[in-house]
N, C-alpha and C positions, 0 to 999 in steps of 0.2 A: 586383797589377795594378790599376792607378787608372784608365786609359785606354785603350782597346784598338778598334783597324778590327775591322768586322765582319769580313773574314778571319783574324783572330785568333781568333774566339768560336764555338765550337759549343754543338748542344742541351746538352751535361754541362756545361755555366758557366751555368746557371740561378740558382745561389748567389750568383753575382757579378755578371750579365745580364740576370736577370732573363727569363721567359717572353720576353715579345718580343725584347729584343735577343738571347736565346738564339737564340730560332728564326729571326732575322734572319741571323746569323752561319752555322746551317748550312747555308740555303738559299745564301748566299752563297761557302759551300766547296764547295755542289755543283755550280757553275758558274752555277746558276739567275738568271736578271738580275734582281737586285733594286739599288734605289737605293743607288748608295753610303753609309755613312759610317759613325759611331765609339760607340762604348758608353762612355760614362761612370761604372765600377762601383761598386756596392755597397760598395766598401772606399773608395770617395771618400767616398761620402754618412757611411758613418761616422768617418772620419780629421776632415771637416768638423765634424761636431759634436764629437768630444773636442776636434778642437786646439783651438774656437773655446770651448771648456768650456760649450757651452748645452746638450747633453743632463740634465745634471741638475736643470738650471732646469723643463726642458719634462716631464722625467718626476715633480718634484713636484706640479709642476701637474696631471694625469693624477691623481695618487694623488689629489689634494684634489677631483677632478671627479665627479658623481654623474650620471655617464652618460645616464640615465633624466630628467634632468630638462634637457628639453630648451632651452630658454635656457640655463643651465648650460652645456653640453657645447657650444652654440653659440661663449657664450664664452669659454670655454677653446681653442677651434676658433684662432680667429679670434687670440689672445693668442699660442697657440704659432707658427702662420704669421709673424705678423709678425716676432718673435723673429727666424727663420730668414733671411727675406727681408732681412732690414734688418741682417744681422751681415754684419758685411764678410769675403770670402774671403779666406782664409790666400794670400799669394802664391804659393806655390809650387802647390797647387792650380787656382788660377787660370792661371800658366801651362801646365801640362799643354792644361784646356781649349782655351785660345788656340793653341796649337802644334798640336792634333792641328784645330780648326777650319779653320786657315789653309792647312793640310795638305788637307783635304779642297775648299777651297776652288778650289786650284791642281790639283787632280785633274779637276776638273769645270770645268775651264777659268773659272771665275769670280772678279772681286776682291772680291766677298763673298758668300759661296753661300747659295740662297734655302732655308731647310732646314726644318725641320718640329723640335722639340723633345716627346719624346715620355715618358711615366711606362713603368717595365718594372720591378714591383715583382718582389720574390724569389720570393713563394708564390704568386706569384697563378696557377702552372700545376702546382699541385699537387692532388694527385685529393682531397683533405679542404677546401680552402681556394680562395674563387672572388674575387681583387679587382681580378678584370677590371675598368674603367670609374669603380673608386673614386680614383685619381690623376688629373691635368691632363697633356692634350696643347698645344701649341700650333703653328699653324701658319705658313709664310710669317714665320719668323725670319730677318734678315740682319744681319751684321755683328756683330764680339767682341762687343760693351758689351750687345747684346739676347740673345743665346746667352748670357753668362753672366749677366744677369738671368733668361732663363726657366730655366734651369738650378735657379738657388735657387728660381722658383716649382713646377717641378716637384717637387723637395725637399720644402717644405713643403705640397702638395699632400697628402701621408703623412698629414697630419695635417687634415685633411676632417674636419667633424664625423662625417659617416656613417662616412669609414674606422675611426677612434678606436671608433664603437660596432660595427661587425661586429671588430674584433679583442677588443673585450671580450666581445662577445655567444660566441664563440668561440677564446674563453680563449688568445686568441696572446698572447705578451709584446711588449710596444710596441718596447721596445730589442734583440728580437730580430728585429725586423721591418724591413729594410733598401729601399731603391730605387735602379733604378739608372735613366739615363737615356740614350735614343737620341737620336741627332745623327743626322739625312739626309737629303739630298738629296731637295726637292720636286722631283715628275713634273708637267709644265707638260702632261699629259692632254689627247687631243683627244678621246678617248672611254674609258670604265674602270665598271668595276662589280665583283662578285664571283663567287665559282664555289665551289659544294659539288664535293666530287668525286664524291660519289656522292648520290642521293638521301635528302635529311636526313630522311622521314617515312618512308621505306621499306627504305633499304637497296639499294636496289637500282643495279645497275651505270651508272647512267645519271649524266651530269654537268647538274647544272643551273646555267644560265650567265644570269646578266642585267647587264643592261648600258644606256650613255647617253650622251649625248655629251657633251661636259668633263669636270672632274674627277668623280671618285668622291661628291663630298660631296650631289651632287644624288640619289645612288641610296641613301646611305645616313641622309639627313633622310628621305628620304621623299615630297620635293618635285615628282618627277617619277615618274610610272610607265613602270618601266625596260622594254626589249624581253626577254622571256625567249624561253630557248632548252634544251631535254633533247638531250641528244645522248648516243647509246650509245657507252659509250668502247671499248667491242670492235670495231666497225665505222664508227664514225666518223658514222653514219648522224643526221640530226635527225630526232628523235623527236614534238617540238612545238615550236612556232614562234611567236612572239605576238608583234607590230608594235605598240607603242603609239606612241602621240599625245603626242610629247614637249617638251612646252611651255615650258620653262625648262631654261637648263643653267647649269654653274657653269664661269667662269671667270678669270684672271689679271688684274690691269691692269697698266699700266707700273711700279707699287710690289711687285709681287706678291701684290697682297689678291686673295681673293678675290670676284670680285662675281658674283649672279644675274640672269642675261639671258634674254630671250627666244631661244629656238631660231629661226633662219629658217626662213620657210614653209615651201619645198623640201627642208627636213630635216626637219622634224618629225615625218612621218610612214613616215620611209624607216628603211630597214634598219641597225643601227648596225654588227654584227659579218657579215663576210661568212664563205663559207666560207673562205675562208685563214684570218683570226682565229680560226676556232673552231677548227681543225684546228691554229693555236697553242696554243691554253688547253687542248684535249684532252692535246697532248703533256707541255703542262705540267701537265699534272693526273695524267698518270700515272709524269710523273719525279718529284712531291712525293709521291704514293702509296708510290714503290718505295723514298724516302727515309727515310719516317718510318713504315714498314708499318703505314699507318692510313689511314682516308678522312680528308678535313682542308677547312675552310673557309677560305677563301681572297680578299685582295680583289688586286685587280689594274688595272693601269692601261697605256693604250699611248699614246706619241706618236713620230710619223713614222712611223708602220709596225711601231714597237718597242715589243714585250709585257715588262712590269716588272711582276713578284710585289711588292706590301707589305707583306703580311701571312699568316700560315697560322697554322692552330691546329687543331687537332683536333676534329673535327665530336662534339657530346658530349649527341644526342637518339640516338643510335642505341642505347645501352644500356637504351632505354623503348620500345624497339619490341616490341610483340604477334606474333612471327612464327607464334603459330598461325592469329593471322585475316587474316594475310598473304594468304595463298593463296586465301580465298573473297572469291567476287566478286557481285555484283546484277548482273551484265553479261545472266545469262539469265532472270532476271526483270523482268516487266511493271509500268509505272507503273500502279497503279490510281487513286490522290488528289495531288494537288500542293498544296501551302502555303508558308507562312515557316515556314526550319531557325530554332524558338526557342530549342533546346538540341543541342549537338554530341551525335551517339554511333549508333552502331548497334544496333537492339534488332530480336529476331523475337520471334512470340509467336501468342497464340489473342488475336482481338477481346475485348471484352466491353464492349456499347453501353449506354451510362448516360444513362438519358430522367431518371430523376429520381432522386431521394437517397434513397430507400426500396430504388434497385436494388443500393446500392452492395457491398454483399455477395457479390453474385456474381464481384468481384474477388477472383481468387487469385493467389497469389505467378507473377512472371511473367507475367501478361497484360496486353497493349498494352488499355490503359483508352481507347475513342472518347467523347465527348462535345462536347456542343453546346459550353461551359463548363466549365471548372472553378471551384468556389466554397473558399474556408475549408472548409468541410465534408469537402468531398474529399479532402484532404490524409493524412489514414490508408490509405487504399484509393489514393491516389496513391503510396505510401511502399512497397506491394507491387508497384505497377507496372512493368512491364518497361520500357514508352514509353508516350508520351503523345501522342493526335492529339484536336485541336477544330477545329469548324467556325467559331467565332468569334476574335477577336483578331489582334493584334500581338505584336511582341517584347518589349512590356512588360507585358503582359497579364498575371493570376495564372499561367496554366498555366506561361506561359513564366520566369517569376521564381522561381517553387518548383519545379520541373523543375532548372532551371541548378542549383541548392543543393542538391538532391538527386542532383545528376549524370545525370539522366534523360533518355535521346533525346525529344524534343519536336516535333512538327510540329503550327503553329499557323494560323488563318485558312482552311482550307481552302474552306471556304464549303457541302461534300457528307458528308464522312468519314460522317456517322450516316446517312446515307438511303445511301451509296454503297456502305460496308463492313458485313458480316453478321456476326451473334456466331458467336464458334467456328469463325471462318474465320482461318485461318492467314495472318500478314503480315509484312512485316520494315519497319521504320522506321529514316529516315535522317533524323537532327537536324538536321545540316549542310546538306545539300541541302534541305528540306520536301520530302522522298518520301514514299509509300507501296509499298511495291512486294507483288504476293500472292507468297505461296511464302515460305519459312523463308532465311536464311544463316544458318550456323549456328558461332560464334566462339565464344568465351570470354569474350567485349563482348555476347554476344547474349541469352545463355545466365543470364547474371548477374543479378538480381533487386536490388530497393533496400533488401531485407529487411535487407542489411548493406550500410551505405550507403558507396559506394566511396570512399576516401581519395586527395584528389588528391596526389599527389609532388611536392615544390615541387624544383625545380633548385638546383644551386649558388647563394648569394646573391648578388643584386646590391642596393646598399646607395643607398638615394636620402632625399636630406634632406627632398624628396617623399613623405609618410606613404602606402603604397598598402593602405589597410583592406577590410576584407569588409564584405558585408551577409548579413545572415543573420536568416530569417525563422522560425526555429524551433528551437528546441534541440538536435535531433537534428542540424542541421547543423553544429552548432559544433567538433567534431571534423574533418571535413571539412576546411571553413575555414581552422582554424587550421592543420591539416596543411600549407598554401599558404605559410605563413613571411610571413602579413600582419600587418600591424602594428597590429594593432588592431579593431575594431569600429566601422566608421562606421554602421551603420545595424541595430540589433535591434528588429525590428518586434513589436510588442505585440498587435494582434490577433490574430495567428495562435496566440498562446497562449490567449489569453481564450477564441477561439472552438473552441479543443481541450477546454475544460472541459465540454462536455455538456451546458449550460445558458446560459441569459447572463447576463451579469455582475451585471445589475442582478439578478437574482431571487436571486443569494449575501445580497448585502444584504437585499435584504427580506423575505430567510427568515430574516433574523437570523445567516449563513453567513459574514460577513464576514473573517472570519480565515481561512475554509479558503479564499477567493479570494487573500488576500494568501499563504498556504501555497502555495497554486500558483504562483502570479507571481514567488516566492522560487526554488522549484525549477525555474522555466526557466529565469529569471535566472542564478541561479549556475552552473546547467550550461555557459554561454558564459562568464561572467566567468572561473570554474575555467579553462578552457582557454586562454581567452589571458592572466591575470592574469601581471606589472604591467599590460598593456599594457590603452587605451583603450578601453573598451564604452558607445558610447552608446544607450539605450534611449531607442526612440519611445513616447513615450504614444498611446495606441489612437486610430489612426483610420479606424476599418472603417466602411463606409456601409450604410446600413440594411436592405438588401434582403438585406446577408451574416448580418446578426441572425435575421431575419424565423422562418428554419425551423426557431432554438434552441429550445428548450424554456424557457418565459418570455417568447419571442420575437413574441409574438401580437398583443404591445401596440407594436408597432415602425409606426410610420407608412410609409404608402405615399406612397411618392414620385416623381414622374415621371421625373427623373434625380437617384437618390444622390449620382452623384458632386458636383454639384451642392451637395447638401443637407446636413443634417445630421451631417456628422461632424465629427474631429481635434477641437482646442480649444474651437469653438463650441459642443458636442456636452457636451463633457466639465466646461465651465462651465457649464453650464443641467441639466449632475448632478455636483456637485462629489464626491458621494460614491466615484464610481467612480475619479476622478484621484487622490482622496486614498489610495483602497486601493493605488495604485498607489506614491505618496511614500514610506508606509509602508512599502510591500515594500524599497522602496530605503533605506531608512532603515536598518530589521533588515541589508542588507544589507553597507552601508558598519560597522554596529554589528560584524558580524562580520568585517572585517578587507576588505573587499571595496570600496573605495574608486575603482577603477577605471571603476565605471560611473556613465555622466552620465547627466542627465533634457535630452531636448529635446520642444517642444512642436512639434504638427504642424499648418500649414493655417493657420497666421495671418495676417489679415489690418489688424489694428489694432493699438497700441502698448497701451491698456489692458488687451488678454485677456493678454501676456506680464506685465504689471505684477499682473495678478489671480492669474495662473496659480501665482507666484511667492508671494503671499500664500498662495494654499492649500498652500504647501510648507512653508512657514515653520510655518503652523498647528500641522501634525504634527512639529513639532520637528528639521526639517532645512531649513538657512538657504539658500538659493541664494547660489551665489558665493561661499560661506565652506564649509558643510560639503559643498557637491557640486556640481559643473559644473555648470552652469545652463546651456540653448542652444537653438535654433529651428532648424524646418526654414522653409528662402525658398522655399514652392510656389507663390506667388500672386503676378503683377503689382505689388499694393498690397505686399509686405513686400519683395519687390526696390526700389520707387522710394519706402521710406523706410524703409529700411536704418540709416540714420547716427542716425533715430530711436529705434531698439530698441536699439543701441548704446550712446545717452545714455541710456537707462532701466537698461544694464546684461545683458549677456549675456558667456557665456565663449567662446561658439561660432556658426558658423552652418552648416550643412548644406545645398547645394543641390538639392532635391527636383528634378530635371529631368523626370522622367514626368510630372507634375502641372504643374509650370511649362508645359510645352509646351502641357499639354490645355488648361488655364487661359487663356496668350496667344492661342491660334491657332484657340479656341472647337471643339474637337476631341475627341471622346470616344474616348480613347486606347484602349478594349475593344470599337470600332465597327471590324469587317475593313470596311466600305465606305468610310471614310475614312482608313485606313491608309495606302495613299497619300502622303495631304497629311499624315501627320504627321512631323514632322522636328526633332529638338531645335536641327539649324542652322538655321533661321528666322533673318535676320538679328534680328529681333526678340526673340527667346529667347534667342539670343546678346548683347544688347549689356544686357540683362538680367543675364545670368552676368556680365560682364566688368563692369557697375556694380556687383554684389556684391558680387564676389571684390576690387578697389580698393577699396573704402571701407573694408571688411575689414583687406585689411592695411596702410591709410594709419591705421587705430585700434588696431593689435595683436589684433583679434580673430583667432581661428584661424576658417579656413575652410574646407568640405572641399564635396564631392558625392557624393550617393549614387543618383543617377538613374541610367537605362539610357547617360545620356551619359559617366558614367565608366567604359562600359568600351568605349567607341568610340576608337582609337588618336591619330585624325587631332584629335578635339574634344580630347582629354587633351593634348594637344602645347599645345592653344591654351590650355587653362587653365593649367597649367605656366609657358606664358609671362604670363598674369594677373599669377599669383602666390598662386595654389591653397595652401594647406598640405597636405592632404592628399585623394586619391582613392577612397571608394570603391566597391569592384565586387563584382560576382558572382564566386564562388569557383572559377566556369571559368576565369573572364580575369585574375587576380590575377598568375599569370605574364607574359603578354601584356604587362597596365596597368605594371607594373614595367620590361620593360624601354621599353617607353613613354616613362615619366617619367626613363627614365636618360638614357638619347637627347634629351629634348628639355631637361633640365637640361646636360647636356655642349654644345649647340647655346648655351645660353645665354651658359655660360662662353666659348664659341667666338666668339661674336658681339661680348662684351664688349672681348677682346685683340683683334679684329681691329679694334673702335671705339677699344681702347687705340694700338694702333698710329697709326691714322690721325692720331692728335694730334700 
């Protein structure tokens, strides 16, 4: 079968169908109105390549490709596509197409139907194997000659740098690996969005429906905040109801592009789904229920009054749901403290209030640790904590950054917590929320200590040529991290090992200790590199501000300064003691010596083009060359290294990191660990922003790689916008690595979407 109507195809033609047009085919035998039209199968895609005899060409290619070495595997990407795209269809293949097109065409009353071209790989719905979003859709295709060119670009879509490396990362064989492609009919949408059938965090019987007016594409970029709606599907009842402000919709013009418009006044704020609509989606939500005896996500569109299924799939967070802490609630406990949620999670636990660093002992496994601050120091006695509450700070704050890596409920800024809450008073902490509430909930989330530090589950892959890295502030988190299926290390922070050594750095050396500092700095080190190796580990060289010295042991001689942050650290710090950065080259030296090539050196905090030119001499010193034997690269924290960028460049760097925490404090004169001006802090400052967006161009108009390791990459809506820069890679905290990914899928797909529909216009 080479061409087949979705009346033809049920879910068992997955081998030939592919996931979507499978499930397209049985919704469509169930009588269910989905948009007409036709599967183009799996036995096309391969008949196309033998007859045309270029599968051998594209599978030597593949052999000769070193997947890991990313330009490599770019160009191999990009070699085999063209291949594909540019061999001319076999006729008889071609008229299939053509015949079952024109066929659909005359169905839907149109002389050339406005249709959608869509990827529906073979495995991509198999419970081992996830390549949802790794092929090309295109939309608003008309007429033969453009159907069967996206045809062959879906085809060669297969062949996606990222796809090529999730099939070798997961040992598929290339030439077993087939696609097939849907043909159908666009829904000229007056309002549409999506619908879980049941609650995707809970399980529970409840449909959650959001929605907007025109097509689909505005609910699912993100562009507008949809109206949601819970409606219990036993009773029909709405459960919750929420009317947004919807300022943009997407719709058709006379070509069939899609454009975005402003919503009229009179609608913007009005209801989109009435009840007859919802009392449609409910019915349809429980005849795909009865269909596929599974809850399933679903997008959907209606014009004229008429509800049209697109899509279903199988809702697939429900297998990670905790149903023993299902059932307990905070509903009967009292708010005591309110803050910023700085780390997701629910912890209960016994207070124990820490005035100073001599208390910190009285932390035992399990107890919600209060204090004014958290420092460096903390961090052991934070490691047994249940949750974490401060009276100071933001979400970028220490508590809040080593909390998220530890997985620790977090509630930060509160402005009372220590004068409020009493030791040995029983609490439960809500990350998410910034609660406090008194009294215990008692889960399995509650109960749990960071003694063993939780491993997060990363989901089936989704594969983005967008690098979406970790930061990780300690060793111990490195497991973790890696657990998330990131790709790499954007950000291994260097103080937090230093200041784990029980002394400071400088009195190693001037005990004559030197080696046992480098000894240390080797064993943290490798504990991340091991974990993620091949993959990318950039290590920051230290840049802790002095007040976090001060209480080391050695630490006496640390100057007092009115604002550290300010003052003496990062680079400046570390050139006015060369000895300390050198212990550090070293480390990295022994380490690439032993097979460990993986981590790079970036310097932190520069301001001038001669500390990277200095910093680089002291690396050279100790017999490891920047830019030959190890990554050489900067973090952009400061105004002055964002607006001359193109300088550090011409001096030579392999990379750039965008410190966003520091950049924001920097531009906006903002002490990012001040809860009184938390507020005004905002990494979208137009200011800050047009900062990142000169970096990230200059970057990649020179070939450098460029990433972010600020609180801003793990913000959805800011990632969308670096993405469209032209970011290389993101990274985030080891909560949001999920999240930032499919983040970066979605607005990479958005790109390609925006390209063929600017393709088309021409």
């Amino acid at each position: 079968m080479f061409v087949a109507k979705f009346e033809k195809i049920s879910k068992d033609d997955i081998d030939i169908a592919g996931g979507k047009g499978a499930n397209l085919g049985e919704l469509t035998q169930a009588g269910i109105p989905v948009p007409p039209g036709f599967v183009i199968t799996s036995e096309t895609y391969e008949k196309f390549m033998k007859d045309t005899e270029i599968n051998t060409t594209i599978m030597d290619i593949l052999k000769n490709t070193d997947v890991n070495d990313t330009k490599a595997l770019q160009d191999a990407s990009e070699e085999i596509k063209d291949i594909i795209i540019n061999t001319s269809m076999p006729q008889d293949i071609e008229t299939l197409i053509v015949e079952a097109y024109n066929q659909l065409s005359q169905s839907v009353d149109e002389e050339d139907a406005d249709v959608a071209v869509r990827s529906s790989a073979t495995a991509e719905d198999l419970p081992d194997a996830s390549f949802a979003g790794q092929q090309d859709t295109y939309l608003h295709v008309k007429g033969v000659s453009q159907v069967l060119e996206y045809v062959q670009k879906v085809w060669a879509s297969l062949f996606e740098a990222r796809a090529i490396f999730y099939r070798e990362e997961n040992d598929f064989d290339h030439e077993k690996v087939y696609i097939a492609v849907c043909v159908q009919q666009m829904v000229q949408a007056e309002k549409a969005g999506v619908m879980f059938t049941v609650n995707p965090s809970t399980g529970e019987e409840v449909a959650m429906i959001e929605g907007s007016w025109g097509l689909g594409e505005s609910v699912v970029s993100g562009d507008v905040t949809p109206d949601h709606y819970d409606v219990d599907k036993k009773s029909g009842k709405i459960e919750n109801l929420t009317v947004s402000d919807k300022k943009f919709m997407y719709i058709n013009d006379d070509k069939g592009t899609s454009l975005k418009v402003e919503v009229p006044e009179d609608k913007r704020n009005e209801r989109v789904l009435s009840d007859e609509d919802l009392e449609k989606l409910i019915n349809m939500a429980k005849t795909i229920e009865n269909l596929y005896k599974k809850p399933m996500d679903t997008e959907w569109a209606m014009q004229k009054g008429n509800l049209y299924l697109l899509q279903a799939r199988p809702i697939t967070t429900l297998d990670n749901i905790d149903e023993s802490s299902q059932s307990d609630s905070t509903t009967d406990l009292d708010v005591i403290v309110k803050g910023l949620g700085a780390s997701p999670g629910m912890a209960s636990g016994s207070v124990k209030i820490i005035f100073d660093l001599d208390e910190l002992d009285k932390i035992e496994d399990g107890d919600i640790m209060v204090t004014a601050m958290t420092t460096p120091d903390m961090v052991p006695a934070m490691k047994k904590s249940a949750g974490i509450v401060t009276d100071e700070g933001g979400v970028t704050c220490h508590a809040s950054i080593i909390s998220r890596e530890l997985g620790i409920p977090c509630v930060v800024g509160t402005g009372e917590a220590t004068s409020t809450l009493k030791d040995a008073q029983e609490v439960t902490v809500d990350g998410k929320k910034g609660l406090v509430y008194e009294g215990l909930v008692k889960t399995e989330e509650s109960v749990s200590t960071s003694s063993e530090v939780p491993v997060v589950q990363s989901e089936a892959p989704i594969i983005t040529v967008t690098d979406v890295k970790a930061n990780v502030s300690m060793p111990e988190a490195a497991k973790r991290a890696a657990a998330t299926g990131a790709d790499g290390v954007g950000l291994l922070r260097a103080e937090h090992m230093m200041l784990g050594l029980g002394a400071h750095p400088k009195k190693f050396i001037d005990d004559g200790k030197e080696d046992e500092l480098i000894a240390a700095l080797i064993e943290g080190i490798i504990t991340v590199a091991d974990e993620f190796y091949p993959k990318p580990v950039w290590y920051r060289t230290m840049d802790a501000p002095t007040d976090e010295f001060v209480t080391m042991e050695g630490g006496e001689n640390e100057p007092i300064e009115h604002n550290p942050m300010l003052g003496w650290r990062g680079i400046r710090r570390e050139l006015d003691e060369p000895e300390l950065i050198q212990c550090e080259f070293k480390a990295i030296k022994k380490l690439h010596e032993k097979g460990y090539t993986n981590v790079g050196i970036m310097i932190p905090l520069s301001q001038s083009v001669a500390e990277l030119k200095k910093a680089k001499e002291l690396c050279a010193e100790v017999g490891l060359i920047p830019q030959k034997d190890v990554e050489f690269g900067m973090m952009v924290e400061t105004p002055a290294a964002a607006l001359i960028i193109e300088d550090y460049i011409k001096e030579g760097i392999d990379f750039v990191s965008l410190g966003t925490n520091d950049l924001t404090q920097y531009t906006l004169a903002i002490d990012r660990n001040n809860e009184f001006t938390a507020k005004n802090y905002t990494e979208e400052h137009p200011a800050v922003m047009k900062l990142i967006e000169r970096t990230i161009k200059i970057c990649v108009e020179n070939g450098v790689t460029c990433s972010i390791c600020g609180q801003a990459g793990s913000v959805p809506h800011i990632v969308e916008k670096l993405v469209g820069f032209g970011i290389t890679s993101v990274s985030s905290n080891a909560d949001a690595i999920s999240d930032v990914r499919k983040t970066v899928a979605k607005a990479e797909q958005k790109l390609i979407l925006d390209a063929a529909r600017a393709q088309l216009k021409k």
